[in-house]
N, C-alpha and C positions, 0 to 999 in steps of 0.2 A: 674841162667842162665845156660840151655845146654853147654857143650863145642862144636866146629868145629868139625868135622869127616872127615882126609884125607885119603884119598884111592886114591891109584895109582894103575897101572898096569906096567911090567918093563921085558925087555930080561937082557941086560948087568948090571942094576943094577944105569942106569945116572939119571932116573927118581924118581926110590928112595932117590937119593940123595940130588934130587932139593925138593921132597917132605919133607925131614928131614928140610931142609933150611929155607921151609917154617913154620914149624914147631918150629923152631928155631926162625925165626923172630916171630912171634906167643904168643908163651909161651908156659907154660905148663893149667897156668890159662885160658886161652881160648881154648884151640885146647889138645884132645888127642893125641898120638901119630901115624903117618902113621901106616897104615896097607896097605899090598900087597892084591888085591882081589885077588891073586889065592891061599888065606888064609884066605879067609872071607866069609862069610854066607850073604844072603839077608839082614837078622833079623839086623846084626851087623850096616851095612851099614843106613836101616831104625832107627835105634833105635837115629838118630842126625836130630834135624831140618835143620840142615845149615853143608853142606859139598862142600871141597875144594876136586875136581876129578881129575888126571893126568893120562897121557897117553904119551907114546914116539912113533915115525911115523915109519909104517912099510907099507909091502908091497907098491900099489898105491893108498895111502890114506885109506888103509882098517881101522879098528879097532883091534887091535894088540888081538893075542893068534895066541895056536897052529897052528892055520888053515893059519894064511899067515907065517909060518917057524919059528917062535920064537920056544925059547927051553922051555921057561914058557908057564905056562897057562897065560891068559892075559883077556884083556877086551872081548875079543869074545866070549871066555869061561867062562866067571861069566855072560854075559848078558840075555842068555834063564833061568836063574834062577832067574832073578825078573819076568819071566812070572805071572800072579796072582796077583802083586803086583802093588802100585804106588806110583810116587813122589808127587803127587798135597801136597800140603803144605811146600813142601821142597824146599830151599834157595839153588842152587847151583854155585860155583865160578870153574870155569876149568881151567886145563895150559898144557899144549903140548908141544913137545921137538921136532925138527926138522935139516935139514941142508940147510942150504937157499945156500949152492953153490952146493953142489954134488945132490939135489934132488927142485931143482930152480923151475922146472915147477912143481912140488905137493909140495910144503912146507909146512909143519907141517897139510895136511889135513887127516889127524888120527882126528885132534881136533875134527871136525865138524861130524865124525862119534860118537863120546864120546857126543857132546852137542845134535846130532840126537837120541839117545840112551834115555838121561834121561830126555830131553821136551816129547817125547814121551811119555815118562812114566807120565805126568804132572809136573814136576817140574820148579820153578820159576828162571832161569838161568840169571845170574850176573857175572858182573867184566868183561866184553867186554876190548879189549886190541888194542890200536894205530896199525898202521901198521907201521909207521914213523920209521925209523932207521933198516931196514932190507933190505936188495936188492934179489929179487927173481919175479921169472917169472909169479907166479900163485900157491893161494894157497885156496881150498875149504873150509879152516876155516874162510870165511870170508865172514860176512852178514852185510849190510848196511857201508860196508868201514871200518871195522872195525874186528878184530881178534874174535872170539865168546869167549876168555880166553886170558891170559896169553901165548905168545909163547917165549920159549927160543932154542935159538939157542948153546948148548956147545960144539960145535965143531969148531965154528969160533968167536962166540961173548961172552965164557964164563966170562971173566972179566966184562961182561953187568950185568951178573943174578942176586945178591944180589943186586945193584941198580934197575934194574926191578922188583923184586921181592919185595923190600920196597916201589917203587912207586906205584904197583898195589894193594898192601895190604891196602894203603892208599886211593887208590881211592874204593877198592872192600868191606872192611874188614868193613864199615858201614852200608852195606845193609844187609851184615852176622847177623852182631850184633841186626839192629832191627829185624829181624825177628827173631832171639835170646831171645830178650826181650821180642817179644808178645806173646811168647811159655808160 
């Protein structure tokens, strides 16, 4: 069996951190270790059937890099480099980092640019996330009632994320694994 491939993108370093967590809850037997794409090639990212995507919310709802003021490169800037390429056959699970009081009316929708990103490319996108237990105004990551990934909030509900984090691994980390095994 392939291992998971976690790729984040990150300015202050909060996303890398949930991605190591995740990682941690994980193992090492199933999941290589996070890599930053503004550290990663197409090839690296392709070379995993089944990849867990992160992303933290900038500008209004953009897709984090250079272009909306981070100091990294980010997902803006690794995304015209899978031009040529696709996901069809590829498992992916996303999570998103947000502030549901200081940015209420777009909360965490960076996700749904990340999940717009790699359906696009064809890839088969899993581990949709509750909205239940969050208080905000409006957030674009959100199709059929429901989060497109994993959203954490660590600026007001970090004592939630390792609970959030074991529950969605639980609900997501099966559809990972079969299309794992029919690799």
């Amino acid at each position: 069996m392939k291992k998971i491939g976690i790729f984040f993108g990150t300015d202050t370093g909060t996303t890398r951190l949930v991605a190591k967590k995740i990682y941690k809850a994980l193992g090492e037997d199933l999941a290589d270790k996070p890599k930053n794409v503004n550290r990663t090639r197409p090839e690296e990212l392709l070379n995993y059937d089944c990849l867990i995507l992160g992303t933290p919310s900038y500008g209004v709802g953009d897709l984090p890099g250079k272009d909306t003021g981070c100091v990294e490169a980010g997902w803006s800037d690794f995304a015209p480099h899978l031009d040529g390429y696709d996901l069809k056959g590829k498992r992916v699970a996303l999570f998103g980092l947000g502030h549901q009081e200081r940015y209420a009316s777009r909360f965490a929708s960076s996700l749904i640019k990340l999940y717009q990103l790699v359906y696009g490319y064809g890839a088969d996108v899993v581990g949709s996330w509750s909205t239940d237990g969050y208080e905000f105004e409006h957030s674009d990551a959100i199709i059929n009632g429901q989060f497109v990934g994993l959203v954490l909030d660590q600026r007001t509900q970090a004592f939630l994320t390792d609970e959030r984090i074991e529950q969605w691994l639980a609900h997501t980390l099966p559809a990972l694994l079969d299309k794992s095994a029919a690799a």
